[in-house]
PDB file of N, CA, C and O in Angstrom:
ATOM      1  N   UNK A   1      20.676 -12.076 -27.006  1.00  0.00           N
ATOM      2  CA  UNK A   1      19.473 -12.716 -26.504  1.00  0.00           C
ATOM      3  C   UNK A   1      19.526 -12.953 -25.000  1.00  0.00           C
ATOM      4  O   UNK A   1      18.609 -12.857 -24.185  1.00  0.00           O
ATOM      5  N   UNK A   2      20.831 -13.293 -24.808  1.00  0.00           N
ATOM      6  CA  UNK A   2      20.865 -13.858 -23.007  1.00  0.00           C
ATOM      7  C   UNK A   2      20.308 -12.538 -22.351  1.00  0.00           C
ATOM      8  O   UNK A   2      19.328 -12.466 -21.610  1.00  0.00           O
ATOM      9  N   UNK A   3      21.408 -11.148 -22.910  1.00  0.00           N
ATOM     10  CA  UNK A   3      21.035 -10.015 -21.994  1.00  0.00           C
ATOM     11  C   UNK A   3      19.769  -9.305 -21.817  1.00  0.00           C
ATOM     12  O   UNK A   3      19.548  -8.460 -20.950  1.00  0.00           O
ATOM     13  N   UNK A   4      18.589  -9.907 -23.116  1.00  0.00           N
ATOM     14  CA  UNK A   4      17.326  -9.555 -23.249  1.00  0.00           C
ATOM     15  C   UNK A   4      16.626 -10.244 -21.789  1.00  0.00           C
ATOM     16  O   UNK A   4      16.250  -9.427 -20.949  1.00  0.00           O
ATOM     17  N   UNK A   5      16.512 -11.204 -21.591  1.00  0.00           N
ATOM     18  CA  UNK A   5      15.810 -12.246 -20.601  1.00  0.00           C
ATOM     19  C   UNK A   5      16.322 -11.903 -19.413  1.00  0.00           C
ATOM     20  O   UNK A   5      15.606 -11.912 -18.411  1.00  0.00           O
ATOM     21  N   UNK A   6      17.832 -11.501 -19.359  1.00  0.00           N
ATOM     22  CA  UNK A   6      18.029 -10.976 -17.988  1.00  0.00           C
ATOM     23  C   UNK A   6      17.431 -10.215 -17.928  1.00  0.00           C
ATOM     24  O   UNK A   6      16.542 -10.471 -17.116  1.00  0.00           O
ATOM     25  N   UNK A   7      17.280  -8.792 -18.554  1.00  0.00           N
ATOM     26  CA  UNK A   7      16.865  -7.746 -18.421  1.00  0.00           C
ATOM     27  C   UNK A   7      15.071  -7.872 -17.833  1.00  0.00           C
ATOM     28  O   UNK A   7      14.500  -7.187 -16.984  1.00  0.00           O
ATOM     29  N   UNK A   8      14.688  -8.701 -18.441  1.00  0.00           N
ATOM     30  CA  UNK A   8      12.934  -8.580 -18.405  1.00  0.00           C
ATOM     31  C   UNK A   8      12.754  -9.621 -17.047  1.00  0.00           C
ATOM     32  O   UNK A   8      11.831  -9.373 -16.272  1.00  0.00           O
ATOM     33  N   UNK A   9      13.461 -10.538 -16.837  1.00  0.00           N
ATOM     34  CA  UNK A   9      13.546 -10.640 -15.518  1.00  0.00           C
ATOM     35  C   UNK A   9      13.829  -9.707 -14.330  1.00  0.00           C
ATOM     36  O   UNK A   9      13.081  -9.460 -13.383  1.00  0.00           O
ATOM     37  N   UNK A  10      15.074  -9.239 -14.578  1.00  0.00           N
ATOM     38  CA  UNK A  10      15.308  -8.172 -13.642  1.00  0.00           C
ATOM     39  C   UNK A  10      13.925  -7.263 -13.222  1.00  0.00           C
ATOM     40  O   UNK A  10      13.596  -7.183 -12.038  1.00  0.00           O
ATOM     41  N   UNK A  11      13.208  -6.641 -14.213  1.00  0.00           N
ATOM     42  CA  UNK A  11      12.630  -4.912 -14.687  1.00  0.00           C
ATOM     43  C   UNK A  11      11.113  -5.235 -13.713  1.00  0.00           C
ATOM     44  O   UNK A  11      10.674  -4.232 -13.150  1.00  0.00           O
ATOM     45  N   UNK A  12      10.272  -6.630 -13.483  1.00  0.00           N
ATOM     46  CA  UNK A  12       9.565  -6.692 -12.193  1.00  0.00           C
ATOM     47  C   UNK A  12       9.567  -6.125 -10.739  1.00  0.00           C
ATOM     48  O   UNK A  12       8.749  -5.510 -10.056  1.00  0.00           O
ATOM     49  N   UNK A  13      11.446  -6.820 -10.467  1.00  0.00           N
ATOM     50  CA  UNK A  13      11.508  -6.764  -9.236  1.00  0.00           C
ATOM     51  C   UNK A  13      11.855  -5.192  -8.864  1.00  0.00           C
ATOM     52  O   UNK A  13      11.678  -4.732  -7.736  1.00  0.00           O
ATOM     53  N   UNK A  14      12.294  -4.556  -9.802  1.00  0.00           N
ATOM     54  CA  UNK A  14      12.468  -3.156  -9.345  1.00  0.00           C
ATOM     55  C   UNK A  14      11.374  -2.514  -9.601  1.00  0.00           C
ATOM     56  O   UNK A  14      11.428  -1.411  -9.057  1.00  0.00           O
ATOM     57  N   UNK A  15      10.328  -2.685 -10.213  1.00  0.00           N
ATOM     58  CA  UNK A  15       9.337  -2.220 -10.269  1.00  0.00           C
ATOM     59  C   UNK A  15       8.310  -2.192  -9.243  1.00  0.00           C
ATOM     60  O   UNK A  15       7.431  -1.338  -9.125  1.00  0.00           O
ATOM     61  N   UNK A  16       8.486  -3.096  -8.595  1.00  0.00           N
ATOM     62  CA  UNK A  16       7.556  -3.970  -7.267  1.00  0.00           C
ATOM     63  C   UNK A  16       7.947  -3.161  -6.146  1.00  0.00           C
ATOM     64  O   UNK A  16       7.096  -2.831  -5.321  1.00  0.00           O
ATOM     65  N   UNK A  17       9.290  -2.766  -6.018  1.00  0.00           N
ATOM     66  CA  UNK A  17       9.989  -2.373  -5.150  1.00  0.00           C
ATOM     67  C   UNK A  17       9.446  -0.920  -5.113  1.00  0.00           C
ATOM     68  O   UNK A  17       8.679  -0.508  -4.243  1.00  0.00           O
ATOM     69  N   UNK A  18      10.011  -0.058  -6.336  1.00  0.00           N
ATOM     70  CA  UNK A  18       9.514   1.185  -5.995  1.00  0.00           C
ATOM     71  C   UNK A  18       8.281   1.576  -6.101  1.00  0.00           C
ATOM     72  O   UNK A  18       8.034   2.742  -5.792  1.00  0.00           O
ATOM     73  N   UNK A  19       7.094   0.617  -6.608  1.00  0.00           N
ATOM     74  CA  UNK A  19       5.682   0.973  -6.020  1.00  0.00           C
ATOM     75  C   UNK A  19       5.785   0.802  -4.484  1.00  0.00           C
ATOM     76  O   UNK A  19       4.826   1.252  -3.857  1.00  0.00           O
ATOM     77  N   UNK A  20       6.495   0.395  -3.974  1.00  0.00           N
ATOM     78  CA  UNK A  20       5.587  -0.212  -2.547  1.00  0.00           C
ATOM     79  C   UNK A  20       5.684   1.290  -1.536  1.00  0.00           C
ATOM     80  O   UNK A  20       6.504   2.200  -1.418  1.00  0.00           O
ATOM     81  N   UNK A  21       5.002   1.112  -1.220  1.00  0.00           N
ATOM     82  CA  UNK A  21       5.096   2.562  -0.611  1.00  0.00           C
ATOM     83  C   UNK A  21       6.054   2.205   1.062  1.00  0.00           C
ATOM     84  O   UNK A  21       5.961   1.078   1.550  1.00  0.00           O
ATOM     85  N   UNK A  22       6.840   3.211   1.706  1.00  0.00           N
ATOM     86  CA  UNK A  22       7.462   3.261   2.800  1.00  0.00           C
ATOM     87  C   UNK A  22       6.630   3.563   4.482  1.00  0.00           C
ATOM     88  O   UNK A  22       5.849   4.458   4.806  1.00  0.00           O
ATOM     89  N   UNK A  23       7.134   2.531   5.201  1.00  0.00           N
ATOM     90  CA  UNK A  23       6.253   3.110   6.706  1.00  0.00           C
ATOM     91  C   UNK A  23       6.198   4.475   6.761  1.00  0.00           C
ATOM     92  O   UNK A  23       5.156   4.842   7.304  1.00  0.00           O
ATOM     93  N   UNK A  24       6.818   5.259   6.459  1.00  0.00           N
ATOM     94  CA  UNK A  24       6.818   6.906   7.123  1.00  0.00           C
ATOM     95  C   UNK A  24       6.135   7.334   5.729  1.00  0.00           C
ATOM     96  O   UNK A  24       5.996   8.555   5.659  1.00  0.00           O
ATOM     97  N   UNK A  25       5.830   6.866   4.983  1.00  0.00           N
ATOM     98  CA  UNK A  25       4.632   7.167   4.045  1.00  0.00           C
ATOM     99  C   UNK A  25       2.952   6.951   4.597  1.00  0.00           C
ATOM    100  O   UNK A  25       1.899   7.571   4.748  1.00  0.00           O
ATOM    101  N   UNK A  26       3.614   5.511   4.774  1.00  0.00           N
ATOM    102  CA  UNK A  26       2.280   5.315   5.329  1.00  0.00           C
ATOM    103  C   UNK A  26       1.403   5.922   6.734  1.00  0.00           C
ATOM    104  O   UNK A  26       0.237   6.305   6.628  1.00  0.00           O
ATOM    105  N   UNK A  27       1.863   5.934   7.531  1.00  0.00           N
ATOM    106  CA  UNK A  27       2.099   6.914   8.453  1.00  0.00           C
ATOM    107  C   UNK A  27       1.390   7.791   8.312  1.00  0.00           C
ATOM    108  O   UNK A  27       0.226   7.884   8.702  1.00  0.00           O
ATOM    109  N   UNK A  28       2.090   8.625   7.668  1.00  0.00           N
ATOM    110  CA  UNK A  28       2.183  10.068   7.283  1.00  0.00           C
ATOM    111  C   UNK A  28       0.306  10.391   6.934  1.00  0.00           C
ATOM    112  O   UNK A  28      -0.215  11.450   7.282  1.00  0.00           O
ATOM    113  N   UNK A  29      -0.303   9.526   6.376  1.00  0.00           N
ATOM    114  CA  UNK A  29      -1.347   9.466   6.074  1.00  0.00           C
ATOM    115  C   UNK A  29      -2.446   9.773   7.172  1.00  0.00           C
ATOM    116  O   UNK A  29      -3.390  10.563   7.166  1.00  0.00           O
ATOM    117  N   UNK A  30      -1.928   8.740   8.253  1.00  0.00           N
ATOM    118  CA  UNK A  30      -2.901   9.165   9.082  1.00  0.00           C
ATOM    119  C   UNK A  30      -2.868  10.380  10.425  1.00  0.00           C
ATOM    120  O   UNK A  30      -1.829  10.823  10.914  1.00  0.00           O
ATOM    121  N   UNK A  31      -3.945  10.671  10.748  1.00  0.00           N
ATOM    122  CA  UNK A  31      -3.534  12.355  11.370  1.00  0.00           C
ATOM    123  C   UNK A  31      -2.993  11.875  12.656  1.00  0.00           C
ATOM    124  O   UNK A  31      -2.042  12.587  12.979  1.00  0.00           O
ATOM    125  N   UNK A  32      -3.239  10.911  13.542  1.00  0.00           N
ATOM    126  CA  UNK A  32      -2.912   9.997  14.476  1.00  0.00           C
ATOM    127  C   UNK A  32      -1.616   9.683  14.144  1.00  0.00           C
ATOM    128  O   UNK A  32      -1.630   9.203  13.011  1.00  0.00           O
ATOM    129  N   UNK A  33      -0.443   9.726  14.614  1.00  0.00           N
ATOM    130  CA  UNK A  33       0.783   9.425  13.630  1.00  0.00           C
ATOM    131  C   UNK A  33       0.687   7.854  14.981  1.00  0.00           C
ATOM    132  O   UNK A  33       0.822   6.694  14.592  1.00  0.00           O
ATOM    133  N   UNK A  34       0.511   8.112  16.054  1.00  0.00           N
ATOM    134  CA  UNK A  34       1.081   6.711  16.860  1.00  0.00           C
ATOM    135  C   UNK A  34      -0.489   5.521  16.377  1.00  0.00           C
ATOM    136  O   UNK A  34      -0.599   4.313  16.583  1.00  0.00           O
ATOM    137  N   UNK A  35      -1.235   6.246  15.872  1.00  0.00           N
ATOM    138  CA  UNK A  35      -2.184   4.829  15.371  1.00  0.00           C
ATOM    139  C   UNK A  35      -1.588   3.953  15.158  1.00  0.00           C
ATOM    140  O   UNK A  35      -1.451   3.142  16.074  1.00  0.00           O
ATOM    141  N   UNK A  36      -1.023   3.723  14.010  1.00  0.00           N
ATOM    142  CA  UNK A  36      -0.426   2.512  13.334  1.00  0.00           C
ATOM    143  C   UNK A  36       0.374   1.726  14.063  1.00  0.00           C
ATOM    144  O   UNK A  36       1.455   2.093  14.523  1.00  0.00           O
ATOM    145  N   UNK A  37      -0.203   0.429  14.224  1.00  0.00           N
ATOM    146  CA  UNK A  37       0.926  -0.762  15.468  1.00  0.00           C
ATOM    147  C   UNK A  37       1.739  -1.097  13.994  1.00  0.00           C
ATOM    148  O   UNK A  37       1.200  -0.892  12.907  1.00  0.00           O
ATOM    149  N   UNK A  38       3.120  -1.644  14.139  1.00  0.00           N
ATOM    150  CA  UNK A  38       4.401  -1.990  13.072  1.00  0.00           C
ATOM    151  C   UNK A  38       3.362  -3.335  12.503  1.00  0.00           C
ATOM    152  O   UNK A  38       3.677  -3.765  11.393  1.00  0.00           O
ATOM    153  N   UNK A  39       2.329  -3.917  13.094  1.00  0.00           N
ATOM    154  CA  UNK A  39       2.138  -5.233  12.204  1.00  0.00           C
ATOM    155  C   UNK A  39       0.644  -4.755  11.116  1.00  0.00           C
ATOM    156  O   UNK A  39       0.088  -5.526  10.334  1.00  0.00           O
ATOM    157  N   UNK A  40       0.282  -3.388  11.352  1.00  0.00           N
ATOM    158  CA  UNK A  40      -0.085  -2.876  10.812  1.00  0.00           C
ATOM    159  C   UNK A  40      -0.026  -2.289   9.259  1.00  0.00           C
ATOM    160  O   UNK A  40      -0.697  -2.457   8.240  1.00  0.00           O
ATOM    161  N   UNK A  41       1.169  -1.493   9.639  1.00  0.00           N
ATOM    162  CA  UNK A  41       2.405  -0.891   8.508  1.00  0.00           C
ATOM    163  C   UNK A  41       2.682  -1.731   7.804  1.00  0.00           C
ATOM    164  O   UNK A  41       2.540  -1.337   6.646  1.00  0.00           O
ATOM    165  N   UNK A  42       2.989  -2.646   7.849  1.00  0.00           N
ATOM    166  CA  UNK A  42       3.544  -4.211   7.695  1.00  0.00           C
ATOM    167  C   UNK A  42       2.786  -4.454   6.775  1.00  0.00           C
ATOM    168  O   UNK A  42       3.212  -4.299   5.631  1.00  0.00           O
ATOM    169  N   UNK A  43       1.327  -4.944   7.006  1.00  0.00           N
ATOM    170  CA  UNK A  43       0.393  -5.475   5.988  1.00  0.00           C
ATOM    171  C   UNK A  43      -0.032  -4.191   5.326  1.00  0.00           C
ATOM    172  O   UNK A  43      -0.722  -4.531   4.365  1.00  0.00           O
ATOM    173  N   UNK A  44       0.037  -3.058   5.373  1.00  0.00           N
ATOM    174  CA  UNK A  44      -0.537  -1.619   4.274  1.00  0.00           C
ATOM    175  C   UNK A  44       0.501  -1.512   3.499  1.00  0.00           C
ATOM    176  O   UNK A  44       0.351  -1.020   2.380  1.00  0.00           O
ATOM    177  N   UNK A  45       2.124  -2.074   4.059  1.00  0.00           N
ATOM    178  CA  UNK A  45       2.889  -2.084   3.010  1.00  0.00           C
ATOM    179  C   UNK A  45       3.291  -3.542   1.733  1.00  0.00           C
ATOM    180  O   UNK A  45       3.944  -3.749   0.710  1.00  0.00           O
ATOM    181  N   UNK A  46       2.753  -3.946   2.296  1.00  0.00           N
ATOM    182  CA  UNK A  46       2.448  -5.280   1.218  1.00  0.00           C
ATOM    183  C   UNK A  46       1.362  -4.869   0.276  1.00  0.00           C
ATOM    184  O   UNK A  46       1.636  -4.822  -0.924  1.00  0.00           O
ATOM    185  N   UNK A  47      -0.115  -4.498   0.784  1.00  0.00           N
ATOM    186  CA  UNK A  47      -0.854  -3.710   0.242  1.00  0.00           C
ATOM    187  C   UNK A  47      -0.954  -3.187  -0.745  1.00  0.00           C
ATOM    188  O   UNK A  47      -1.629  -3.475  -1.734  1.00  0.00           O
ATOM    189  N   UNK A  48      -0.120  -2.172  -0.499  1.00  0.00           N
ATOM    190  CA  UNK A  48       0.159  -0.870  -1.624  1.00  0.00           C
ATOM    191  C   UNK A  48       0.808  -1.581  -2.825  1.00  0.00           C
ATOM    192  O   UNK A  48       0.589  -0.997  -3.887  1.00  0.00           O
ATOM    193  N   UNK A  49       1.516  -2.643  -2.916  1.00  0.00           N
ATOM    194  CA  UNK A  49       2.250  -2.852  -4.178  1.00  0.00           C
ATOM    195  C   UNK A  49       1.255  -3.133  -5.343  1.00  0.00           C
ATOM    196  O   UNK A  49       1.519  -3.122  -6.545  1.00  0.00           O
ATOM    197  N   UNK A  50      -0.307  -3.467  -4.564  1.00  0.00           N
ATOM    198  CA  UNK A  50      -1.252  -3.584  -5.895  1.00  0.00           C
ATOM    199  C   UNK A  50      -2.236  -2.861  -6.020  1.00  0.00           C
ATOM    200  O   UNK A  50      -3.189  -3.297  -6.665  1.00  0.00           O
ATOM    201  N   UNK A  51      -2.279  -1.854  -5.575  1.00  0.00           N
ATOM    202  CA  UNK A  51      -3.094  -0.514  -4.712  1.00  0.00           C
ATOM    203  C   UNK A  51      -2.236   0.765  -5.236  1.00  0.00           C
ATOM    204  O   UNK A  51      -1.005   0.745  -5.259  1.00  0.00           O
ATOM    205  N   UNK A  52      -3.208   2.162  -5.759  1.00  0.00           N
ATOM    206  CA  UNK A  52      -2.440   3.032  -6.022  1.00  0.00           C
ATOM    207  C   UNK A  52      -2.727   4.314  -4.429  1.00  0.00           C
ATOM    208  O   UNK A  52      -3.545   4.188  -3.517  1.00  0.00           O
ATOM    209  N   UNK A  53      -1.722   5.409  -4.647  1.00  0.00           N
ATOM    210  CA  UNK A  53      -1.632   5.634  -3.533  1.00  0.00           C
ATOM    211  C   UNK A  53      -2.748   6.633  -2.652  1.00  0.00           C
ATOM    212  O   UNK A  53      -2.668   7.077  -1.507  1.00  0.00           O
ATOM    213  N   UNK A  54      -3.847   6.786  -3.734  1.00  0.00           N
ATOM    214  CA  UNK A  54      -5.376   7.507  -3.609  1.00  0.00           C
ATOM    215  C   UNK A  54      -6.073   6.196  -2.394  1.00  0.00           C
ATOM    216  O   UNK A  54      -6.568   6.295  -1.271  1.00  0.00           O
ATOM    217  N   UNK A  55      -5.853   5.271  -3.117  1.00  0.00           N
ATOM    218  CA  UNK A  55      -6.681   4.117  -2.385  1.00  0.00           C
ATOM    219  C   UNK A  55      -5.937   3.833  -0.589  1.00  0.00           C
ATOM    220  O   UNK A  55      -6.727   3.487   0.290  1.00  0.00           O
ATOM    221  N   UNK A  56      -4.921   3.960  -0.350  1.00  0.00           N
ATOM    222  CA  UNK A  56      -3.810   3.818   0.163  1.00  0.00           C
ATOM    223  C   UNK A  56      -4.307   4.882   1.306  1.00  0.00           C
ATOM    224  O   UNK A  56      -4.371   4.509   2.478  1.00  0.00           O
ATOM    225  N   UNK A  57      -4.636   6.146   0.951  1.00  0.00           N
ATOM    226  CA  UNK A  57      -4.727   6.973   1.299  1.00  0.00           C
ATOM    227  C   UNK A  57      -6.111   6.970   2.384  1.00  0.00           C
ATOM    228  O   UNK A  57      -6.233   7.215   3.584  1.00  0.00           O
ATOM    229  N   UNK A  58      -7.076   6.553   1.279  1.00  0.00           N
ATOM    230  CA  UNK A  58      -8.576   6.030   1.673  1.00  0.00           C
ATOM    231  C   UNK A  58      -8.560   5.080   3.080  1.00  0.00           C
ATOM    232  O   UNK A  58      -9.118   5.402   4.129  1.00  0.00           O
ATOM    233  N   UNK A  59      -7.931   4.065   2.897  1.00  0.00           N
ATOM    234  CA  UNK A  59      -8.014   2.789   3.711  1.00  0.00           C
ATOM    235  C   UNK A  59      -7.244   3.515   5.127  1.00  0.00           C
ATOM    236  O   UNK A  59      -7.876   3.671   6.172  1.00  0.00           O
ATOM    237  N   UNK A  60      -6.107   3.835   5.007  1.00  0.00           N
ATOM    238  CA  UNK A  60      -5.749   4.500   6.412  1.00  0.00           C
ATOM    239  C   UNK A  60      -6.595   5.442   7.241  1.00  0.00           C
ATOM    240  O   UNK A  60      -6.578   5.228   8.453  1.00  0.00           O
ATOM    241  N   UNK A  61      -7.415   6.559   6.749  1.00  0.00           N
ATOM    242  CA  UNK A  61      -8.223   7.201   6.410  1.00  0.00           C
ATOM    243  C   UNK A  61      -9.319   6.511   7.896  1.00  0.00           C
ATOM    244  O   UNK A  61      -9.157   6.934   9.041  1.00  0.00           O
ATOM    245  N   UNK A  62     -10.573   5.221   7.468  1.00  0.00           N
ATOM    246  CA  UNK A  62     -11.016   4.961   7.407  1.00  0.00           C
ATOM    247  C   UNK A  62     -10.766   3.428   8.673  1.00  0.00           C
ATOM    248  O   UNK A  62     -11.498   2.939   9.534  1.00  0.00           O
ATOM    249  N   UNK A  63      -9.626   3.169   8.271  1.00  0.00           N
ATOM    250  CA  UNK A  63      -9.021   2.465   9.603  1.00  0.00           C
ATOM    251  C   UNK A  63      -9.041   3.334  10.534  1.00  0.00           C
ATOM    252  O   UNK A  63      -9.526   3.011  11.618  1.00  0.00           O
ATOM    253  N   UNK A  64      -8.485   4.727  10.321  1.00  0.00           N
ATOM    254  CA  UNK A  64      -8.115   5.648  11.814  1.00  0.00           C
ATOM    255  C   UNK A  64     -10.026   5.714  12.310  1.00  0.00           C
ATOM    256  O   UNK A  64     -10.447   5.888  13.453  1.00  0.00           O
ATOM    257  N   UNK A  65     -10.538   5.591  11.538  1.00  0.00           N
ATOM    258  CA  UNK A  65     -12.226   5.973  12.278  1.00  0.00           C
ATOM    259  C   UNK A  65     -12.915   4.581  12.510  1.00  0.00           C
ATOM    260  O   UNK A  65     -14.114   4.450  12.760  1.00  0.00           O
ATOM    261  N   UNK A  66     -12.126   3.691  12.411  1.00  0.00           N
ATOM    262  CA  UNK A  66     -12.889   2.463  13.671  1.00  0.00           C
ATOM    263  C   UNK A  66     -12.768   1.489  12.567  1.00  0.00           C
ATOM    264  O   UNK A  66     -12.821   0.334  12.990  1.00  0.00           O
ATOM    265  N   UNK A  67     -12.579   1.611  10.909  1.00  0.00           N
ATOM    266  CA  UNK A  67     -12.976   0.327  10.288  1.00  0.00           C
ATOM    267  C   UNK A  67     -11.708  -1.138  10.632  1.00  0.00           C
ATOM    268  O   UNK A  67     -10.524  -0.966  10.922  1.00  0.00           O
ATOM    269  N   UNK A  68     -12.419  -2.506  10.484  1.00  0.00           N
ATOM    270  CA  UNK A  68     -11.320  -3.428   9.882  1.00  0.00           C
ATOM    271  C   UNK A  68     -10.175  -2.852   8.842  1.00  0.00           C
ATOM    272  O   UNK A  68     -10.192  -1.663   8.522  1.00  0.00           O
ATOM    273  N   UNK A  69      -9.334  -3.621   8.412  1.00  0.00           N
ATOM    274  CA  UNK A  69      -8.442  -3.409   7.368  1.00  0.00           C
ATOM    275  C   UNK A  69      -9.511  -4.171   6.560  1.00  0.00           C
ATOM    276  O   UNK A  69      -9.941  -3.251   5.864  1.00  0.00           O
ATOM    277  N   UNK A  70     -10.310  -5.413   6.160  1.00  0.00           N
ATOM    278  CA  UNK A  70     -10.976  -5.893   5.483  1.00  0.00           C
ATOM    279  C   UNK A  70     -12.561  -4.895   4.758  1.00  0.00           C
ATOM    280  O   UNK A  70     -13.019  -4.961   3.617  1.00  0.00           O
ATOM    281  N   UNK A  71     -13.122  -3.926   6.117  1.00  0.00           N
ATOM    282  CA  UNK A  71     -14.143  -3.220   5.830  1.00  0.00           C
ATOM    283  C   UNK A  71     -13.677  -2.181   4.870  1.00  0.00           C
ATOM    284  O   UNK A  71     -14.259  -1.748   3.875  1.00  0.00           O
ATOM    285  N   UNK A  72     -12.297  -1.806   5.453  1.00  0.00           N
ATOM    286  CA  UNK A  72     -11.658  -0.127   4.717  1.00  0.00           C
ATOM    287  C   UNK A  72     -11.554  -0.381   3.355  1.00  0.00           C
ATOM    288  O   UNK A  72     -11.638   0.590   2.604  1.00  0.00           O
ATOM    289  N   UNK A  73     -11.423  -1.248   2.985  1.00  0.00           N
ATOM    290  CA  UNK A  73     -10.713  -1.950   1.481  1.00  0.00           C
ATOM    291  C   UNK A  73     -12.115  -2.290   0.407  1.00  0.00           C
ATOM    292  O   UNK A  73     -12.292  -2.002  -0.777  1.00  0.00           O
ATOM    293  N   UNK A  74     -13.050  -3.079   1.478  1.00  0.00           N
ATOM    294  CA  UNK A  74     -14.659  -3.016   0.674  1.00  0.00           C
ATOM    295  C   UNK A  74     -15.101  -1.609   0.512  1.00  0.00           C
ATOM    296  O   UNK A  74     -15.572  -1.319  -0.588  1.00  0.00           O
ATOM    297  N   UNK A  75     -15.025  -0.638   1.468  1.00  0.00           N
ATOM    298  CA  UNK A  75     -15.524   0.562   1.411  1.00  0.00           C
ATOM    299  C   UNK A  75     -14.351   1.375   0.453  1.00  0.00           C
ATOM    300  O   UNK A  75     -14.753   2.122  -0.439  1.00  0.00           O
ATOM    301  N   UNK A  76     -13.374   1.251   0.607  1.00  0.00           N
ATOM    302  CA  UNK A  76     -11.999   1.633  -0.492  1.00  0.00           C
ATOM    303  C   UNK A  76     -12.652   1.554  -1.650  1.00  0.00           C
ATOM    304  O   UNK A  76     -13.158   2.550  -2.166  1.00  0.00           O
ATOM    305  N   UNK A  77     -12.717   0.181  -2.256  1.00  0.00           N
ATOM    306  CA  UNK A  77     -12.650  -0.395  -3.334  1.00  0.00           C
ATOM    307  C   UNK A  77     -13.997   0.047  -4.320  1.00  0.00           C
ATOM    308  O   UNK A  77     -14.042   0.069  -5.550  1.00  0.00           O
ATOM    309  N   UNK A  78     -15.208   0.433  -3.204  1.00  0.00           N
ATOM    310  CA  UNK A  78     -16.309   0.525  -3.866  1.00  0.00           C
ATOM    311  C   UNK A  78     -16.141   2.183  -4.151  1.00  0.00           C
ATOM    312  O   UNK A  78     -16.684   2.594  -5.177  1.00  0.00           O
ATOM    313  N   UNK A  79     -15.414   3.174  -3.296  1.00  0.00           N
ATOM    314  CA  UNK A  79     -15.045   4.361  -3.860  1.00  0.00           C
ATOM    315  C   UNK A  79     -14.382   5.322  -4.835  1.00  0.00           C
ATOM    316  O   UNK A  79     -14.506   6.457  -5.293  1.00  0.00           O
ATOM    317  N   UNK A  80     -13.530   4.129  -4.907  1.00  0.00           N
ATOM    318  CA  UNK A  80     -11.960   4.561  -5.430  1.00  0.00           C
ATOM    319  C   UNK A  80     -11.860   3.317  -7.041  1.00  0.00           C
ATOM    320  O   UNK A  80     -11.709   3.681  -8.208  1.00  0.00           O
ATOM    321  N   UNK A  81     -11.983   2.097  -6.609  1.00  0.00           N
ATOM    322  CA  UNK A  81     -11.499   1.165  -6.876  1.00  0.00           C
ATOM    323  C   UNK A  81      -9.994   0.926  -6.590  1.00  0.00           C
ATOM    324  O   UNK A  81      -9.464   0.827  -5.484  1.00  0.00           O
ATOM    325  N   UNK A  82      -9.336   0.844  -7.980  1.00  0.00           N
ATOM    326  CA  UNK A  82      -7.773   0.025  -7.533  1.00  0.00           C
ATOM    327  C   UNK A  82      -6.920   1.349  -7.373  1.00  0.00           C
ATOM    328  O   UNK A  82      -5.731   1.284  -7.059  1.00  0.00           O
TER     329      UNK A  82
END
């Protein structure tokens, strides 16, 4: 029983982890590679852990052509959804 509860505790945090997508992922997205300022990256990589990587894709997308991070995500969300 103990090793059950560890286990299902544990199986989140690695899960969380390898959704989150990497700066040179994120990056990579946009055709502008020096767009992205690090406090940027920063918040698209927090982002992504509840975001799949179509949407991810969208929002960088859409930032590089003038939007907020707040507009890209309404306009994201109404395209794509999650």
């Amino acid at each position: 029983m103990a090793y059950n509860k560890l286990a299902k505790k544990q199986m989140p945090i690695k899960l969380a982890r390898k959704a989150m997508l990497n700066g040179l992922v994120i990056r990579g997205y946009a055709k502008d590679k020096n767009f992205l300022t690090e406090a940027m990256v920063k918040k698209l990589r927090e982002h992504s852990k509840h975001h799949t990587i179509k949407h991810m894709r969208s929002m960088v997308y859409k930032m590089e052509k003038g939007m907020t991070f707040s507009q890209a995500h309404q306009a994201t969300m109404k395209k794509y959804g999650k």
